[in-house]
C-alpha positions as CSV (number, residue, x, y, z in Angstrom):
1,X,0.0,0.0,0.0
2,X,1.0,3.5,-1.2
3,X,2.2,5.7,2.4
4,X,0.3,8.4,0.5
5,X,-2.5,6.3,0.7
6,X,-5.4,7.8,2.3
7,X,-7.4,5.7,5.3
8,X,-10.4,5.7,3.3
9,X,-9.2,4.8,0.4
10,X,-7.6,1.6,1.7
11,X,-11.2,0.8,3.4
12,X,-13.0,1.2,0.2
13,X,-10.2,-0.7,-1.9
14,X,-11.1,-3.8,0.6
15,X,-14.7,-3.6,0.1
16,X,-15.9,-0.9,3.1
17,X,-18.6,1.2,2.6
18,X,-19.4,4.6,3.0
19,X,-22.0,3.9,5.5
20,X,-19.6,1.3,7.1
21,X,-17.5,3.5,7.5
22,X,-19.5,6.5,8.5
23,X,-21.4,4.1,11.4
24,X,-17.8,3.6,12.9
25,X,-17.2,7.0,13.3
26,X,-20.4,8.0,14.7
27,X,-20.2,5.2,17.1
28,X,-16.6,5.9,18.3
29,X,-17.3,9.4,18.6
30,X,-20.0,8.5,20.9
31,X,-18.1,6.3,22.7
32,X,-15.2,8.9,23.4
33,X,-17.9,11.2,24.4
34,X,-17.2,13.6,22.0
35,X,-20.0,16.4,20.8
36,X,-22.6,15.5,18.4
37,X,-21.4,17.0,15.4
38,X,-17.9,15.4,15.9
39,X,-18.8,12.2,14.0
40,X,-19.1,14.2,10.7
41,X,-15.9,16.2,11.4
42,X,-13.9,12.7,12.6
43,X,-15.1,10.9,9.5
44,X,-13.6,14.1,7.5
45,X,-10.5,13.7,9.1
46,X,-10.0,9.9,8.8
47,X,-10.8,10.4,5.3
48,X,-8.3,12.7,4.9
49,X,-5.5,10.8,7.0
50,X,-2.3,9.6,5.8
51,X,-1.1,6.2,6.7
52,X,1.6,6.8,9.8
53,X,4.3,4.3,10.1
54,X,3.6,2.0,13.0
55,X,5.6,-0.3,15.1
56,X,4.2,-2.7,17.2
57,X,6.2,-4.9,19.4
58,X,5.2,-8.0,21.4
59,X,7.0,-8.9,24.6
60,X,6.1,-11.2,27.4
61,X,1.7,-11.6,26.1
62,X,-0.1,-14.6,24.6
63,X,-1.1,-12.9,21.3
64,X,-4.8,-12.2,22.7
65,X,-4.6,-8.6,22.3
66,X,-4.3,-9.5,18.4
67,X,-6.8,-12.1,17.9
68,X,-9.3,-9.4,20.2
69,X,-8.7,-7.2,17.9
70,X,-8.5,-9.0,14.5
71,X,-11.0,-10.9,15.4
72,X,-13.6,-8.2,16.0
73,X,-15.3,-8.7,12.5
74,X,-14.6,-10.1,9.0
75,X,-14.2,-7.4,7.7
76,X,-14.8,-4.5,9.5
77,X,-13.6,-0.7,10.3
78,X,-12.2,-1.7,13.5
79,X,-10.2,-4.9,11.9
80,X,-9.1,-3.1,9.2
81,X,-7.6,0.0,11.3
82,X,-4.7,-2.6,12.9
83,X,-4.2,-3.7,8.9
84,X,-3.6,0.1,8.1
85,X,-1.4,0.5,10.9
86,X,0.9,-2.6,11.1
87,X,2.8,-2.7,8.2
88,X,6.2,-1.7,8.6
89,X,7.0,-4.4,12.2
90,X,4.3,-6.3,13.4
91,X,5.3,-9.1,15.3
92,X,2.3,-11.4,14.2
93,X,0.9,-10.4,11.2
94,X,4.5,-9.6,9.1
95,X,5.3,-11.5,6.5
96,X,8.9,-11.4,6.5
97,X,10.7,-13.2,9.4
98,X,14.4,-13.3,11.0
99,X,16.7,-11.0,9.5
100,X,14.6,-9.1,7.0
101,X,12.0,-8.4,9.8
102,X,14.5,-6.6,11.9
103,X,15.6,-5.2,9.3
104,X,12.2,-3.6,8.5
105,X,12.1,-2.5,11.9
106,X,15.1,-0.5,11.9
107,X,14.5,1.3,8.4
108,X,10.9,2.0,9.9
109,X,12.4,4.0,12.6
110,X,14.9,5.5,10.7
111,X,12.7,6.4,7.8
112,X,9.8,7.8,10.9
113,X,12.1,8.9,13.7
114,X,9.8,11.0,15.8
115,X,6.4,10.5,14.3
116,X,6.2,7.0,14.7
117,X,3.5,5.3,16.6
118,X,4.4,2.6,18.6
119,X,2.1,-0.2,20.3
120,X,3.2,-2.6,22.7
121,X,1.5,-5.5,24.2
122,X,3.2,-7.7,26.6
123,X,4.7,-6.9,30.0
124,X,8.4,-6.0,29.7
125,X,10.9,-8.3,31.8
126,X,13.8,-6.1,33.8
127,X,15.2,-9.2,35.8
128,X,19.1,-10.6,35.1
129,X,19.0,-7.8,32.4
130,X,16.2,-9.0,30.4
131,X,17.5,-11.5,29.1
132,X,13.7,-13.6,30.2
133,X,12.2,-12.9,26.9
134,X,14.9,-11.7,24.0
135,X,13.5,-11.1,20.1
136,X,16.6,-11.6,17.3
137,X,19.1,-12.0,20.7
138,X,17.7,-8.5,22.3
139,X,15.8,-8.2,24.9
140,X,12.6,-7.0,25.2
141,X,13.8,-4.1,27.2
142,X,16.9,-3.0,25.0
143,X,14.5,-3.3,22.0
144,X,11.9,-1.1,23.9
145,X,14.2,1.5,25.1
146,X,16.0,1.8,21.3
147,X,12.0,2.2,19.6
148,X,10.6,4.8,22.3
149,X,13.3,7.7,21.6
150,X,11.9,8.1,18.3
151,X,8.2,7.4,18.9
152,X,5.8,9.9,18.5
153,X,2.8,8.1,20.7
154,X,2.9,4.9,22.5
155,X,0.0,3.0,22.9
156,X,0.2,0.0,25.6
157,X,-2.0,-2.3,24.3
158,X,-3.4,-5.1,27.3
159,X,-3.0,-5.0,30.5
160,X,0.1,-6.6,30.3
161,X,2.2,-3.7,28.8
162,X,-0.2,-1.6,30.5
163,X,0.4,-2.6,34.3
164,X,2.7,-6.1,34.1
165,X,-0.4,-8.5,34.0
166,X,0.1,-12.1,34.9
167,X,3.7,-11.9,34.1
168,X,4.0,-9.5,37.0
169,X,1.8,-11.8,39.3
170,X,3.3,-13.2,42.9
171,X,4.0,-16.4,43.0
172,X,1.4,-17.8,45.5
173,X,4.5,-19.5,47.3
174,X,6.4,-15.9,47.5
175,X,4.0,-13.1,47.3
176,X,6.2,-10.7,46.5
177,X,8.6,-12.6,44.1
178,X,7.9,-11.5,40.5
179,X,10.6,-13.5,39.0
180,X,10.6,-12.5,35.5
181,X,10.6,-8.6,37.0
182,X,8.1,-8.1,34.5
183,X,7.2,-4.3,34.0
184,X,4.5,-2.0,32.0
185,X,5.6,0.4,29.7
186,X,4.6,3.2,32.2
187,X,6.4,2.2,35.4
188,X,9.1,2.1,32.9
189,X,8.5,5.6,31.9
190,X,7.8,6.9,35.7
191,X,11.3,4.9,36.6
192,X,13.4,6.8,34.0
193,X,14.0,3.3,32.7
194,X,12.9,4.3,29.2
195,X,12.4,8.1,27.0
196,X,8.9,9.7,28.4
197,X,6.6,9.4,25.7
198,X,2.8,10.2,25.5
199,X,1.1,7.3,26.9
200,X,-2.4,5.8,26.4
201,X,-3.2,2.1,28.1
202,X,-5.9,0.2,26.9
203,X,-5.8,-2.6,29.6
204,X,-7.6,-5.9,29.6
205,X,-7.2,-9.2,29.4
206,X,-7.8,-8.6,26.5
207,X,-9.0,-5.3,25.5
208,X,-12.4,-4.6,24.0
209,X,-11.5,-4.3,20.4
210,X,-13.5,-1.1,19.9
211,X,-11.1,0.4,22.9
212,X,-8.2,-0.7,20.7
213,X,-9.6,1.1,17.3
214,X,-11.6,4.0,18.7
215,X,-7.9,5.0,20.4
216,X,-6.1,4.6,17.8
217,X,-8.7,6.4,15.9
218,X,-8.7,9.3,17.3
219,X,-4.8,9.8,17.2
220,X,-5.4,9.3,13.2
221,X,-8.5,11.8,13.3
222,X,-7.2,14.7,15.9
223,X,-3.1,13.7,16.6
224,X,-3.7,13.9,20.0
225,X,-4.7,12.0,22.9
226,X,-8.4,11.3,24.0
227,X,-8.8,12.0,27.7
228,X,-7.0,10.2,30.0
229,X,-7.7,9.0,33.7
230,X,-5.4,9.0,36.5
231,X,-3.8,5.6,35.1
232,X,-3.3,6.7,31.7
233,X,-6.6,5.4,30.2
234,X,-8.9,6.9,28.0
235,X,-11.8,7.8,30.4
236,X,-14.5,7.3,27.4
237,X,-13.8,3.4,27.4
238,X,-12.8,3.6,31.3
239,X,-14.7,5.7,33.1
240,X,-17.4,3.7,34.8
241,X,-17.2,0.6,36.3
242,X,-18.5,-2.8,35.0
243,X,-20.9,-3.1,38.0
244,X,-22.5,0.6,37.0
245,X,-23.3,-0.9,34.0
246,X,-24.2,-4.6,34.5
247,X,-27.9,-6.3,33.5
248,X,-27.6,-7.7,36.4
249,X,-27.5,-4.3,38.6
250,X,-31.3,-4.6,39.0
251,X,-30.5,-8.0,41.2
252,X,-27.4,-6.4,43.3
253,X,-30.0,-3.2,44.3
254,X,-32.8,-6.0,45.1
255,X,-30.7,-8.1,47.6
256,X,-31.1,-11.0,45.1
257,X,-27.6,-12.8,44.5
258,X,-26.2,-16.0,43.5
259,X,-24.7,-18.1,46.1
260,X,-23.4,-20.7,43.6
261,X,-22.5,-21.0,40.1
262,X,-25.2,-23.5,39.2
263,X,-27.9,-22.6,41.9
264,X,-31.6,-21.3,41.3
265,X,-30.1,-17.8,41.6
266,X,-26.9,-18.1,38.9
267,X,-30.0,-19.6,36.5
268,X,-32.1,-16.6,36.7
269,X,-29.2,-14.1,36.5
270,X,-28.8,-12.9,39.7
271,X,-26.0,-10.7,41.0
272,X,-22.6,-12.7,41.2
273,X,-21.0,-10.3,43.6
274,X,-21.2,-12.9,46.5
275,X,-19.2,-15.1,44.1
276,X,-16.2,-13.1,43.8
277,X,-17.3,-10.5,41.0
278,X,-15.0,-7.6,41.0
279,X,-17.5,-5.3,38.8
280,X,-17.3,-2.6,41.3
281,X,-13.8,-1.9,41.4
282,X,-13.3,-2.6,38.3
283,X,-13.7,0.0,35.1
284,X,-14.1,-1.1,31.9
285,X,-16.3,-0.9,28.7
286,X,-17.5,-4.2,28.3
287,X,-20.9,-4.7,29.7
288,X,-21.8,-1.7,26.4
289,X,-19.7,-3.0,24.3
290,X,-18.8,-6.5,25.1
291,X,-16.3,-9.1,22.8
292,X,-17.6,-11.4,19.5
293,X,-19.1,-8.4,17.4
294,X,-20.9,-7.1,20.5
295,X,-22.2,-10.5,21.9
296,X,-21.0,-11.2,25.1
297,X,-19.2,-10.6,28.0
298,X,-17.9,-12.5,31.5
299,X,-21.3,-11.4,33.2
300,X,-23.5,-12.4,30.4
301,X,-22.0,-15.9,30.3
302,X,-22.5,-16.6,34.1
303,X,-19.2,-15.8,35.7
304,X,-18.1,-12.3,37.6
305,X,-15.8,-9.8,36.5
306,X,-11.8,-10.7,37.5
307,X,-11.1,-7.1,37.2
308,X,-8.6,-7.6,33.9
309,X,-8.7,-4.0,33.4
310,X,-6.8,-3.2,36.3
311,X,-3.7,-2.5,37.6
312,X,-1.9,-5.9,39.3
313,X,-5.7,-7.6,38.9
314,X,-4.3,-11.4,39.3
315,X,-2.8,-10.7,42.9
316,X,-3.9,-6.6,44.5
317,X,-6.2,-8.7,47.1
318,X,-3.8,-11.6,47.8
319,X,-5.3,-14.0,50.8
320,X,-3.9,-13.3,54.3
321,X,-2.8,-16.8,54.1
322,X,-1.3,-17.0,50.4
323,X,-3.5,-19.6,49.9
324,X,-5.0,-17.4,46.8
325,X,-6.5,-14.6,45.5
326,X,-9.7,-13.1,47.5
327,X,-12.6,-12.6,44.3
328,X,-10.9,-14.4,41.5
329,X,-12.0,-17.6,40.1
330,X,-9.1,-19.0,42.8
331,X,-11.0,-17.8,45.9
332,X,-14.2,-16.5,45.6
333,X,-14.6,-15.1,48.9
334,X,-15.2,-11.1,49.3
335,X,-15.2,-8.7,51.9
336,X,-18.4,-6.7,52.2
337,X,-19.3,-4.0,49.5
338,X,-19.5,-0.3,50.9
């Protein structure tokens, strides 16, 4: 594809309509809680917008921030945004491999140095000097520190690159061993590990694909950041809790909750705080917008939130005991809601 290439023309060369295209921007402008009349004026500027060179690196993840994303449609807008983004040094989709790939990555940011975008998803491992997860013999955090100095944005893609997800986890054995030393991009940045770049996490486990594409969206449309929360999230897609916005809130404010996964109560869809759902501490979009093209989400399927979206989620309320982790799926017990 041409780099003069505009973003809508590579939609409509791959079969994206007008309308398609005009119903993803009206719905990601809604979702960033931007004014009415900003859908017309972000479809004008995506239409307009040049393809930016993109870098995105992989590290210590399991590919699921990918597959949410890629798998979001066939085709669609939101798909279709990581295609026009990930050409130059994309760990899964490239086609070249070994040598060449590097190779692609370093003309990339010498060709882009300082208006790149880079994405990263995977926590980043410090320990023994890095060598826990290396890509062509570097480590993830040589490779890291080498692409930030000339990025123009970095978006932290999964709450493993956004806050060290389970890579960063205690070991149940050693709570406070984290053997791997696994890091997110921002600690890096507030340590002085790594240049300070602007920022934007889109945590989960894995993100909400529309949190993915409506980001990156809006740094195509507006070159600039949406609005961010205290943890570097955009506040449109992480604003409100999960339990503000659960069907099954009706149940919580009735008293009526589920005592077990497959009693009376979990079969009529009552409230699963009592089995360890951490919906209201936890803030994320997915009750509204939800994974499979809008279909479902943890809630919807029977079980309670884990919390994904937030920072150190596998082990911030660790048993006194060690024996596991109070509201997960490991140990379901929880202290009462205020």
């Amino acid at each position: 594809m041409s780099r003069d290439e505009t973003f809508v023309d590579f939609l409509a060369h791959r079969g994206v309509s007008r309308r398609s295209f005009l119903t993803f921007c009206a719905t990601t402008a809604s979702a960033l809680a931007l004014p009415a009349a900003a859908a017309k004026e972000m479809a004008t500027l995506l239409a307009a917008a040049p393809r930016p060179s993109v870098l995105w690196l992989s590290f210590q993840e399991c590919t699921g921030c990918t597959e949410s994303l890629t798998r979001s449609g066939s085709p669609t807008v939101e798909a279709l945004i990581l295609d026009h983004l990930s050409l130059d040094y994309h760990h899964t989709l490239q086609a070249a491999a070994g040598e060449a790939a590097e190779q692609a990555r370093r003309a990339a940011m010498e060709a882009n140095y300082g208006r790149y975008v880079l994405v990263v998803d995977g926590s980043v491992p410090t320990a023994d000097g890095g060598v826990w997860s290396t890509i062509a013999g570097v480590t993830n955090l040589a490779m890291l520190t080498e692409a930030m100095e000339g990025a123009a944005l970095t978006i932290a893609v999964g709450t493993c690159a956004s806050f060290g997800g389970v890579a960063a986890a205690a070991a149940i054995a050693a709570p406070s061993l984290n053997q791997s030393g696994a890091r997110g991009v921002g600690e890096l940045m507030d340590a002085g590990v790594i240049a300070e770049r602007p920022l934007v996490n889109v945590p989960g486990c894995p993100p909400v694909p529309e949190a993915i594409s409506g980001t990156i969206a809006h740094f195509l449309a507006y070159g600039s950041l949406p609005d961010l929360d205290a943890q570097r999230r955009p506040t449109a897609y992480y604003g409100r809790s999960v339990h503000s916005r659960c069907p099954r809130l009706r149940h919580f404010r009735n008293g009526r909750f589920a005592l077990a996964f497959d009693d009376e109560g979990a079969r009529s869809g009552y409230c699963l705080y009592k089995l360890g759902c951490k919906g209201p501490e936890t803030f994320n979009v997915c009750p509204t917008q939800r994974w499979n093209q809008g279909h479902s989400f943890p809630m919807h399927s029977g079980h309670g939130c884990l919390g994904c979206s937030e920072a150190a989620f596998w082990d911030r309320t660790l048993a006194p005991d060690g024996s596991g982790y109070i509201g997960s799926c490991f140990y379901p017990q929880v202290p009462p809601l205020v």
